[in-house]
C-alpha positions in Angstrom: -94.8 23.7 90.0 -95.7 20.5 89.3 -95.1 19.6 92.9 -97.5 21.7 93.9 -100.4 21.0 91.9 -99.8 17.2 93.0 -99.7 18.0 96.5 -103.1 20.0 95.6 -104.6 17.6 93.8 -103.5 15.1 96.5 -104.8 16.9 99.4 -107.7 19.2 98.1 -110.6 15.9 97.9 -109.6 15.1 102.0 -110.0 19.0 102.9 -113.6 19.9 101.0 -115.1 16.3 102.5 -113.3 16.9 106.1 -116.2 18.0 108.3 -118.8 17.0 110.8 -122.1 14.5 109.5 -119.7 13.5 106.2 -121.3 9.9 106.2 -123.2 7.9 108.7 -120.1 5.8 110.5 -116.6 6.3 112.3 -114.7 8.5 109.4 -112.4 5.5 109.9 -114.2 2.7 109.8 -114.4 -0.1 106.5 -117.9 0.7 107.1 -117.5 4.1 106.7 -116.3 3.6 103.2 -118.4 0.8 101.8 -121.7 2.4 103.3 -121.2 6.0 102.0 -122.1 6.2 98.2 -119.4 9.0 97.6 -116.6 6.2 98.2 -118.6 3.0 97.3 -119.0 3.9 93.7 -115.2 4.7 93.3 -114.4 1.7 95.1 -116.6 -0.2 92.5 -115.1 1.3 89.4 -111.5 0.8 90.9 -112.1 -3.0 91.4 -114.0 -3.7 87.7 -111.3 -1.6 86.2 -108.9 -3.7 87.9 -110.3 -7.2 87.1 -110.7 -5.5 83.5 -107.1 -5.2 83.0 -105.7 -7.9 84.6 -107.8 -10.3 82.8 -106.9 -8.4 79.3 -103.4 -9.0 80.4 -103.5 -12.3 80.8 -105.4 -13.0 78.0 -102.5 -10.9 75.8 -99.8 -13.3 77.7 -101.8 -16.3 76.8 -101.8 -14.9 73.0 -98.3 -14.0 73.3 -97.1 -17.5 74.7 -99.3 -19.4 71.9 -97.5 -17.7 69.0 
């Protein structure tokens, strides 16, 4: 079961935004998914979140190492 609801949850974002006129570029193009807002702004958040964390966990290291 929970197989299934990965593999839905996996594939069921690709299948509702698989059709003709979904952005203004190649489908598979960098262009494609820096231009289009509906993949920019997760792009964004995925990036800050990353910098986010990997600076809080080198900051916890650096704490870690000082004591």
């Amino acid at each position: 079961m929970k197989k299934l609801i990965f593999l839905i949850a996996l594939f069921l974002p690709g299948m509702i935004l698989a059709h003709p006129g979904h952005g203004v570029s190649d489908g598979w193009s960098i262009l494609h998914y820096t231009i289009n807002v509906e993949h920019a702004i997760p792009l964004v958040l995925a990036v800050t979140a990353g910098i986010i964390l990997y600076t809080k966990i080198r900051v916890v290291k650096k704490i870690n190492k000082d004591i």
